[in-house]
C-alpha positions as CSV (number, residue, x, y, z in Angstrom):
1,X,17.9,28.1,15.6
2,X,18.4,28.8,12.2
3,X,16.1,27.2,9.4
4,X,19.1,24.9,8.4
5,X,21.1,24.2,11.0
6,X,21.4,20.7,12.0
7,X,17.4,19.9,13.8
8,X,19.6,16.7,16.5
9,X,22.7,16.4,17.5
10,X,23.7,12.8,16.1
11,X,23.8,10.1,19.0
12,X,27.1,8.7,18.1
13,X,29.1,8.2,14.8
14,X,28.3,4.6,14.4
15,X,26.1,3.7,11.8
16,X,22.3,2.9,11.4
17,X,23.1,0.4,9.0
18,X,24.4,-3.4,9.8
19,X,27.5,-5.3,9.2
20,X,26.5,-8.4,10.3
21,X,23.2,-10.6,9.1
22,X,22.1,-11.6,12.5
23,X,22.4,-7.5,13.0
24,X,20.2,-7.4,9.9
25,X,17.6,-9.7,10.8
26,X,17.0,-8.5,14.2
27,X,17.0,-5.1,12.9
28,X,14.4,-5.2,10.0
29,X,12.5,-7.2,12.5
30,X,12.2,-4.7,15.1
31,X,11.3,-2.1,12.4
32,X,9.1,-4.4,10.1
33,X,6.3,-5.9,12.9
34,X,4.3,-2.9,14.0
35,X,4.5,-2.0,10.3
36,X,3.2,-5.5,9.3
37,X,0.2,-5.1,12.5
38,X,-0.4,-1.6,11.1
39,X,-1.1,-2.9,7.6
40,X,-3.6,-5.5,9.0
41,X,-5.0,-2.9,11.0
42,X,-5.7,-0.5,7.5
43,X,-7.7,-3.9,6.5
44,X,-9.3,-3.9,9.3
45,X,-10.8,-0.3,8.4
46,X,-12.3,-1.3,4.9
47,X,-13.9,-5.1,6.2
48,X,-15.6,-2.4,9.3
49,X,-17.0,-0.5,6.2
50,X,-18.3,-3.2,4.4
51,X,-19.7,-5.0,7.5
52,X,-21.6,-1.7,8.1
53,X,-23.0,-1.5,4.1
54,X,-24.1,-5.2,4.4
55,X,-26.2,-4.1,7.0
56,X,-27.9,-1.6,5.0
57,X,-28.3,-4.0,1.9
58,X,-26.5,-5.9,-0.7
59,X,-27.1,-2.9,-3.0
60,X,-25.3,-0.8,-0.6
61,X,-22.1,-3.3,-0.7
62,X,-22.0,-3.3,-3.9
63,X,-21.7,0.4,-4.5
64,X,-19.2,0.6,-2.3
65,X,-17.3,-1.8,-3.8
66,X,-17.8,0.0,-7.2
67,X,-17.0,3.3,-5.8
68,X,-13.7,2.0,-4.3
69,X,-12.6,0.1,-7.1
70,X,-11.6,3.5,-8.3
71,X,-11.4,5.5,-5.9
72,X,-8.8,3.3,-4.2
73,X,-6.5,3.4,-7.5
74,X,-6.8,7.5,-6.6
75,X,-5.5,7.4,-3.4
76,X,-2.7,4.6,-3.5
77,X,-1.1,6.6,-6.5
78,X,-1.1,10.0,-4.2
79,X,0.2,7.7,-1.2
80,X,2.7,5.8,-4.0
81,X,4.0,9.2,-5.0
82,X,4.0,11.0,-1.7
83,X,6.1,7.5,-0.3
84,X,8.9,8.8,-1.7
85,X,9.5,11.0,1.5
86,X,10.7,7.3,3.3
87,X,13.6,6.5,0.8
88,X,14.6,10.4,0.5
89,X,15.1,10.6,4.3
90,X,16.0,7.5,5.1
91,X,19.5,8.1,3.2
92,X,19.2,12.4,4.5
93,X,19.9,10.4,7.8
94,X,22.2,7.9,6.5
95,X,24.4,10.6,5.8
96,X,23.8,12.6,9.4
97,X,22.0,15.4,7.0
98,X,19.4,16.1,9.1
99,X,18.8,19.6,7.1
100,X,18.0,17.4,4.0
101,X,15.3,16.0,6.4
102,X,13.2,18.3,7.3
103,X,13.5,19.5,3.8
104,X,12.1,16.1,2.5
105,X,9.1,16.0,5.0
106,X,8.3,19.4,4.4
107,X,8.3,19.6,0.5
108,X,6.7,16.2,1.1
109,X,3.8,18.0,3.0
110,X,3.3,20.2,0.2
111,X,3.8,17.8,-2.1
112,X,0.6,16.0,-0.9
113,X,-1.6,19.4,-0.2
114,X,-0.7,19.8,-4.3
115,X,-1.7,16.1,-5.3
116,X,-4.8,16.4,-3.1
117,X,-5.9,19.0,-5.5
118,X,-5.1,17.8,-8.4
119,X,-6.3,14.6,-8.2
120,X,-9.6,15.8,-6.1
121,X,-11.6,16.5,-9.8
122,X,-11.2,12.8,-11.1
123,X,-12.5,11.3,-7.8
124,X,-15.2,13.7,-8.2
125,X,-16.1,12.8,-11.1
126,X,-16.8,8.9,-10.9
127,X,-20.2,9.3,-11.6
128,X,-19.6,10.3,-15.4
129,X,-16.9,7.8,-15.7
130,X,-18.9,4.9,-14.7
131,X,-21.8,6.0,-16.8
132,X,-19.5,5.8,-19.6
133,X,-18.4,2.7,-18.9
134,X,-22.0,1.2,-18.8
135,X,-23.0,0.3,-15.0
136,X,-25.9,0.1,-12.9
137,X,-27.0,3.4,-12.5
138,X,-28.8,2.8,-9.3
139,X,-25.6,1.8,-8.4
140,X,-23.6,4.8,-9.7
141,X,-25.9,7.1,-8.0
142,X,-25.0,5.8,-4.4
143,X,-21.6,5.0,-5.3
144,X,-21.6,9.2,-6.1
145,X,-23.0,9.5,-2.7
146,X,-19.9,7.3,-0.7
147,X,-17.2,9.2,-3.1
148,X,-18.7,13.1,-2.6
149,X,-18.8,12.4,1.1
150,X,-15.3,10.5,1.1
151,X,-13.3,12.7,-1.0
152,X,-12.1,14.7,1.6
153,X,-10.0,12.5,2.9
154,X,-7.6,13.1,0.4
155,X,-5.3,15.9,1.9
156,X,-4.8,14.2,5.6
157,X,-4.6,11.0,4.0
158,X,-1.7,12.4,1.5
159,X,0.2,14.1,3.9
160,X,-0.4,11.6,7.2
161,X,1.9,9.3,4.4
162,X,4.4,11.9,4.6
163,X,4.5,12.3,8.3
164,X,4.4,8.2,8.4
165,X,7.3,7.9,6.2
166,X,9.2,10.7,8.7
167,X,8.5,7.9,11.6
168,X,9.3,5.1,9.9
169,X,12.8,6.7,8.7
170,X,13.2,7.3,12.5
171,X,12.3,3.2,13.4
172,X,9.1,4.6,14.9
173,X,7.3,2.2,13.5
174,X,5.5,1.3,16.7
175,X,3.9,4.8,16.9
176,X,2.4,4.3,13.4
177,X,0.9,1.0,14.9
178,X,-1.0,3.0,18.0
179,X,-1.8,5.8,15.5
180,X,-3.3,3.0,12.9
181,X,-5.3,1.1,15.8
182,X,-6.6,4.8,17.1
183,X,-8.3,5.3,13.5
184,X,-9.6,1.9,13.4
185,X,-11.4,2.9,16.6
186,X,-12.4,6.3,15.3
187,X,-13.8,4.6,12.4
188,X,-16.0,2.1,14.3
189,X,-17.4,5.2,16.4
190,X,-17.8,6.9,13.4
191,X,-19.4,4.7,11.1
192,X,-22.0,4.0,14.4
193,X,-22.9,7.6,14.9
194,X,-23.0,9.1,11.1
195,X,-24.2,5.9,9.4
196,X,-27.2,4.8,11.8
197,X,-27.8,7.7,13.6
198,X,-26.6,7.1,16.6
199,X,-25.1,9.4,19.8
200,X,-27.5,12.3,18.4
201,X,-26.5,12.3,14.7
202,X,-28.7,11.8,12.0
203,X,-29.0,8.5,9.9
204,X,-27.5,9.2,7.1
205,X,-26.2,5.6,5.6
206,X,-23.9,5.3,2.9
207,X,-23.1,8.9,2.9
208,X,-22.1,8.5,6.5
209,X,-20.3,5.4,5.6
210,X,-18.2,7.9,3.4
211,X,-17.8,10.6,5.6
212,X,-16.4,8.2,8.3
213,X,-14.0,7.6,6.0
214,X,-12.9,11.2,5.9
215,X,-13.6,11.5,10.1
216,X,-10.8,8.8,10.3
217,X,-8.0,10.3,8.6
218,X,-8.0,13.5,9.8
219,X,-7.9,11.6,13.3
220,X,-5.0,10.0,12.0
221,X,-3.6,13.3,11.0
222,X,-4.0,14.9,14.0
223,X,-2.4,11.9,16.4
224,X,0.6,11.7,14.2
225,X,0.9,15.7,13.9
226,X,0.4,15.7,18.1
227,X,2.5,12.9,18.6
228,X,5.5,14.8,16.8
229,X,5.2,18.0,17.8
230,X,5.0,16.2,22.0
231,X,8.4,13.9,20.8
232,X,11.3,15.8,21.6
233,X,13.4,13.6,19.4
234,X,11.2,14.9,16.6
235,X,10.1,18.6,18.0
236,X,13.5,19.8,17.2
237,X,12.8,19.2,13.6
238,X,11.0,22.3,13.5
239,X,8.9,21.0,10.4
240,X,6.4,23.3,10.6
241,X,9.2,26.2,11.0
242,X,9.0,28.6,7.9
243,X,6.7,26.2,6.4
244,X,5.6,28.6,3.5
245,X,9.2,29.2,2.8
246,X,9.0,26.6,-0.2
247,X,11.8,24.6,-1.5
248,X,11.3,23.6,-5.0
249,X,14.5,21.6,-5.6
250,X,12.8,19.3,-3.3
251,X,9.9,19.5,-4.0
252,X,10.9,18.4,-7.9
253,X,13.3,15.4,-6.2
254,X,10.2,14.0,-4.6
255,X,8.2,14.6,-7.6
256,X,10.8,12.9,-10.1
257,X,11.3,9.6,-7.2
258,X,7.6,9.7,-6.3
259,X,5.9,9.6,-9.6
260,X,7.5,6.3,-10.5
261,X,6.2,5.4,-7.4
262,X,2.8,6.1,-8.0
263,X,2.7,4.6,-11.6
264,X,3.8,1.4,-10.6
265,X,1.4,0.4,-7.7
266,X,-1.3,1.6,-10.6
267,X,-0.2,-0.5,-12.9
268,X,-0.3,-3.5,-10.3
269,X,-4.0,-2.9,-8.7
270,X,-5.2,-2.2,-12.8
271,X,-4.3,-5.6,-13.2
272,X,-6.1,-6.7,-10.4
273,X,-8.9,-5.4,-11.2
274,X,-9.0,-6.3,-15.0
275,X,-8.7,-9.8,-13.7
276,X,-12.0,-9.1,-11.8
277,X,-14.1,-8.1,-14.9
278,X,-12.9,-10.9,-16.5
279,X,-13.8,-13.4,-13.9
280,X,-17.4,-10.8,-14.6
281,X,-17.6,-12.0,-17.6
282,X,-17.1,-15.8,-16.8
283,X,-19.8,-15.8,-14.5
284,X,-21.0,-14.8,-11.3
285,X,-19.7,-18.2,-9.8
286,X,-15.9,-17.1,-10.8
287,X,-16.4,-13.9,-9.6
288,X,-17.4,-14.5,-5.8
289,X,-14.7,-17.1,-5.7
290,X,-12.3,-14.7,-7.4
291,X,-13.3,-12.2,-4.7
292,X,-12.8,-15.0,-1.5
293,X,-9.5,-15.7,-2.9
294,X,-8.1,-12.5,-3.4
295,X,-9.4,-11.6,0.0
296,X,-7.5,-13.9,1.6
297,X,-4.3,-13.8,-0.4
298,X,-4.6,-10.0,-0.1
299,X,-4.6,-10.7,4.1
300,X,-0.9,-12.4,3.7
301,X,-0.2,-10.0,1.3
302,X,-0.3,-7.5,4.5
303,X,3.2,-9.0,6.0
304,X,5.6,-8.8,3.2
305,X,3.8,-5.2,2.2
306,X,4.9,-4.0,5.7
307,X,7.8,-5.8,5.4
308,X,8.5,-3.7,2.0
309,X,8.4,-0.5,4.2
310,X,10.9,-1.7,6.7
311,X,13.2,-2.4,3.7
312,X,13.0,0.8,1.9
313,X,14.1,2.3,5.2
314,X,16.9,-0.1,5.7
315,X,18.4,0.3,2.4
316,X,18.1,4.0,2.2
317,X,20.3,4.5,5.6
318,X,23.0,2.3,3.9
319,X,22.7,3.9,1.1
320,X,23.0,7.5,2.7
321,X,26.2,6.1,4.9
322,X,27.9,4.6,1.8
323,X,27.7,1.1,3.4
324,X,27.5,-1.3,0.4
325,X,27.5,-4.4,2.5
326,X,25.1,-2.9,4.8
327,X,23.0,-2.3,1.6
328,X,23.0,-6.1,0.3
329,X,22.5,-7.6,4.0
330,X,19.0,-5.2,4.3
331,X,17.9,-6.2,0.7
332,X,18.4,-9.8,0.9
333,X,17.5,-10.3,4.8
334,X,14.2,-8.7,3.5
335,X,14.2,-11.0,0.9
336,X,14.7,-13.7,2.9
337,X,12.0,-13.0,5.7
338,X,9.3,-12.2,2.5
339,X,10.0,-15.4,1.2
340,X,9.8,-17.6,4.1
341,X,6.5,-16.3,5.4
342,X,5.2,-16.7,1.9
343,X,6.2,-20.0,1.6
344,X,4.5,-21.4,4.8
345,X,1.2,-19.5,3.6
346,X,1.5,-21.2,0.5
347,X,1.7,-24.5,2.3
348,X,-1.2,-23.4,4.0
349,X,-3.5,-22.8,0.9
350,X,-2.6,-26.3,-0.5
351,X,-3.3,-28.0,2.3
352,X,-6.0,-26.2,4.2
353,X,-7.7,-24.3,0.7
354,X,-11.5,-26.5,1.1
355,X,-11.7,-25.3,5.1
356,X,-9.9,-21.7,4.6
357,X,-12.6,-20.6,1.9
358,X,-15.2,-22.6,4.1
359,X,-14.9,-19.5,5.8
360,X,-16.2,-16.8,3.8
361,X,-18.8,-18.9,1.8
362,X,-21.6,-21.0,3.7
363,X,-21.0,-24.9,2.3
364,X,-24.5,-25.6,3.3
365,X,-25.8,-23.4,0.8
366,X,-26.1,-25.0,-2.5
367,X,-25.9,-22.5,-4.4
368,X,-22.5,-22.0,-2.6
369,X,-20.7,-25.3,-4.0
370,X,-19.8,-24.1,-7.2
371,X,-18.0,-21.2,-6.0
372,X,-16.5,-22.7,-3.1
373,X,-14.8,-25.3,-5.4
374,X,-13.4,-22.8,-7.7
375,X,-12.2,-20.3,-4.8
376,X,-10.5,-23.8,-3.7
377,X,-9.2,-24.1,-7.1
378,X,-7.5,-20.2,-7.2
379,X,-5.8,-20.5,-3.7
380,X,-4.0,-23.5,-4.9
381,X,-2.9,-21.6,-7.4
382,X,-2.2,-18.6,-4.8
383,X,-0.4,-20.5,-2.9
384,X,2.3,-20.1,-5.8
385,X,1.0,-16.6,-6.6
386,X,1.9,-15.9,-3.1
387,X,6.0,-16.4,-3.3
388,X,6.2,-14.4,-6.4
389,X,3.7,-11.6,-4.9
390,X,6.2,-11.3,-1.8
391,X,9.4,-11.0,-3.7
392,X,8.4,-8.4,-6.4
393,X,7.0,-5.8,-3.7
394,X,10.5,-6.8,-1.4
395,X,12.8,-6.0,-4.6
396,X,10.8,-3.1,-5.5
397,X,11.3,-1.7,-2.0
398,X,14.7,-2.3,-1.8
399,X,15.8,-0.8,-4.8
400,X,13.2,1.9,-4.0
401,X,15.7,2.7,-1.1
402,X,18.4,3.6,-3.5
403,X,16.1,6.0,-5.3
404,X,16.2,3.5,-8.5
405,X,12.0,3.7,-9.7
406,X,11.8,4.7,-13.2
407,X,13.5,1.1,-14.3
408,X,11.2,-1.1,-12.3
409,X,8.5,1.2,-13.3
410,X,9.2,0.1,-16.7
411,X,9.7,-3.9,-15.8
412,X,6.3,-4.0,-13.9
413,X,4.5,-2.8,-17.0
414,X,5.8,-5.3,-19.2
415,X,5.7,-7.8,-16.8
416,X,1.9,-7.3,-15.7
417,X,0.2,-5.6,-19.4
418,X,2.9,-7.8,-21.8
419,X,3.1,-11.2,-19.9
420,X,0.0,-11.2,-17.1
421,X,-2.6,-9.7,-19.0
422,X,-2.1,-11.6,-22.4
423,X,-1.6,-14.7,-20.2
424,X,-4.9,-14.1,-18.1
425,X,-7.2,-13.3,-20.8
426,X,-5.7,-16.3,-23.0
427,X,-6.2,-19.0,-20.5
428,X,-9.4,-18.0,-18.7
429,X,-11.1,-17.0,-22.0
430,X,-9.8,-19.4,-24.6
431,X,-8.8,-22.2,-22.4
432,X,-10.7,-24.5,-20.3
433,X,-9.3,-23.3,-17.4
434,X,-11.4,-20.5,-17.3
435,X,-11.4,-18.6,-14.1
436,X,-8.1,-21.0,-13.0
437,X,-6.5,-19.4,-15.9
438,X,-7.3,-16.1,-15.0
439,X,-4.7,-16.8,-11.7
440,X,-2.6,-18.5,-14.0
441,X,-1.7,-15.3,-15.5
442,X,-1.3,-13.2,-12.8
443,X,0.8,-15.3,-11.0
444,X,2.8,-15.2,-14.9
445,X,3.0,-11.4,-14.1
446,X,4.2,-11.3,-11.4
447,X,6.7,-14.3,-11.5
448,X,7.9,-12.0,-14.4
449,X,8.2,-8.4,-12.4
450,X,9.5,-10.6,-9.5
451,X,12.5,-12.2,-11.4
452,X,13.7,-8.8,-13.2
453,X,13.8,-7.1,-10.4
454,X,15.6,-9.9,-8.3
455,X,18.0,-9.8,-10.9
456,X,18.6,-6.1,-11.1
457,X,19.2,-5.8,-7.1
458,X,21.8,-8.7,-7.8
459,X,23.4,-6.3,-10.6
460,X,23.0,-2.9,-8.1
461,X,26.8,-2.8,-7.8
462,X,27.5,-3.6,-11.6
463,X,24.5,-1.3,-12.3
464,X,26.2,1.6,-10.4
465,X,23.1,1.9,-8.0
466,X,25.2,1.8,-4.7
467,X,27.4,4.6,-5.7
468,X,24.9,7.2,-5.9
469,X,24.8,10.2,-3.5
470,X,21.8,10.4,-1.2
471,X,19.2,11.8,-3.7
């Protein structure tokens, strides 16, 4: 076969995308659900990891959490960036280019093997960052420890994104589930052998808590690279074909989609995590019922996130088959579905916010009660939080699928740094609302991204969006 020809034989000339909204619905279902599971499933992997610190010591949690807080930001901008292989191929197969393809997925590959090594020093380095920035040093020392045994999960991590975003272009959404509840077994085994020495391996704590981390994703790696290369469907893509043969036209499209990409989830989980040091600096009362909250908005953040995956998929194949209706039905189905979920969780939190936090802090503590009224206190205000939170990642995703990033790269950082931010610090330093306000302002950012880009996936056609050629 030569190293362009077409990699499948198209099934038929009718297209991916849909006509009709009951079409539409049914569709993004079907794609969205194992997505959605998957992304509970890649929760379920950081709760095993701090279950297994907490049984080493509170110290232990706690540099874990310290060493993720930014370590995290690292990989979601290489996963951010690297994403742009879904939109890219989605509309390659749109438009029956199946060349264009394996082109995306490779130059995606390399794209992640390049960002793996780039960004490799600055994980490496959190020790002298955090010193800088004043912390525990006890702390810092076994956060070092986590981080030098964790880095290396990097490269599979980056490129398994790549691969993922191949599958999901497909609608193989389903074998990203399997491959998501494999690693969360892998990483059970793995953080019961490395971390207390079990099965014949030494004890070796938080540093095994890290290099389970690492273990896991080259699991991952190695069940999605098996699973393709055993799927016909997906064999006759030859990805790995000529692999060193490297296309840097692609390569710089992915860079010049991606990057956006990358910069924008930053500039999201920055403010999330500004909004935790200044709960910090309220008091340790604001801050344990800052972090129940968020955990549990963060857990129905999970469906519209996988949702937002589905979506970029679905408006990408319009896109690539020049179907402008098919582009608006996938867009505002999406919207649609995100909303509605969000809105009977945010019934939920009003309702049900005194039992739901109930669950993460003892009430029969009492040195519990303060917090557990003030986590109370922030899911109300979550519960409103929530319906913005699913509609900015939705639009976001959507016009993601048309290539369009730079613009709402722009809108989220004036809507988080020049709206939430200001807004956050204002009321929960100045005002009596305190840690209340803190929310306050975040949901203010995000109402803010949330509306523009609603607005500017109204204005696609008038924008010219839906008349550009498959990027």
């Amino acid at each position: 076969m030569n190293e362009y020809q077409p990699a499948l034989a198209s099934s038929a000339d009718r297209p991916l995308s849909s006509q009709s909204w009951g079409t539409e619905f049914r569709a993004l279902f079907l794609l969205a659900w194992p997505l959605i599971i998957a992304q509970l499933a890649r929760s379920a992997l950081f709760t095993t990891d701090v279950i297994v610190l907490g049984r080493l010591g509170a110290d232990y949690v706690a540099a874990g959490a310290l060493a993720n807080a930014l370590f995290i930001c690292v990989q979601l901008f290489g996963i951010g960036v690297v994403g742009a292989v879904a939109p890219l191929a989605a509309q390659a197969l749109g438009a029956k280019d199946r060349r264009t393809v394996r082109r995306t997925v490779r130059s995606g590959i390399w794209l992640a093997i390049v960002l793996a090594i780039v960004l490799f020093p600055l994980a490496w380095n959190i020790g002298p960052i955090y010193r800088w920035m004043g912390q525990d040093p006890e702390l810092i020392a076994l956060a070092e420890i986590f981080v030098h045994a964790a880095i290396w999960l990097l490269p599979p991590a980056f490129v398994f994104m790549a691969l993922q975003s191949f599958l999901n272009a497909h609608g193989d959404t389903r074998a990203v589930l399997l491959i998501t509840v494999g690693g969360v077994v892998v990483n059970l085994a793995a953080n019961y052998a490395l971390v207390f020495g079990h099965w014949g391996f030494p004890a070796l704590g938080i540093m095994g808590s890290g290099l389970a981390t690492s273990v896991v994703n080259y699991a991952m790696l190695a069940f999605a690279i098996g699973y393709i290369q055993l799927n016909r469907r997906f064999r006759r893509y030859h990805i790995w074909h000529n692999f060193f043969r490297f296309d840097w036209e692609r390569f710089f499209t992915l860079i010049k989609i991606g990057l956006p990409i990358g910069f924008m989830l930053l500039a999201e989980v920055a403010l999330f995590t500004t909004a935790s040091l200044l709960q910090g600096w309220l008091g340790k009362d604001e801050l344990a019922a800052h972090s129940v909250a968020l955990t549990i908005a963060s857990l129905a953040f999970m469906v519209p996130l996988g949702l937002s995956q589905a979506t970029t998929v679905r408006v990408g194949i319009a896109l690539g088959e020049k179907n402008k209706v098919g582009i608006g039905h996938a867009g505002w189905a999406a919207l649609v579905m995100a909303l509605g979920f969000m809105a009977v969780t945010a019934i939920v939190f009003f309702v049900f916010a005194h039992p739901i936090v109930g669950l993460f802090l003892n009430s029969g503590m009492s040195e519990n009660q303060a917090p557990l009224m003030l986590a109370a206190s922030f899911l109300v205000v979550a519960g409103l939080f929530q319906l913005f939170d699913g509609a900015q990642v939705t639009m976001a995703a959507a016009l993601r699928g048309m290539s369009d990033t730079n613009m709402p790269l722009i809108i989220a950082l004036v809507g988080y740094w020049l709206i939430g931010f200001p807004v956050a610090w204002w009321l929960g330093m100045h005002t009596p609302l305190r840690g209340t306000g803190v929310w306050f302002g975040l949901m203010a950012g995000l109402a803010a991204v949330a509306t523009v880009l609603t607005v500017r996936w109204a204005m696609r056609e008038r924008l010219g969006l839906t008349m550009r050629e498959p990027s």
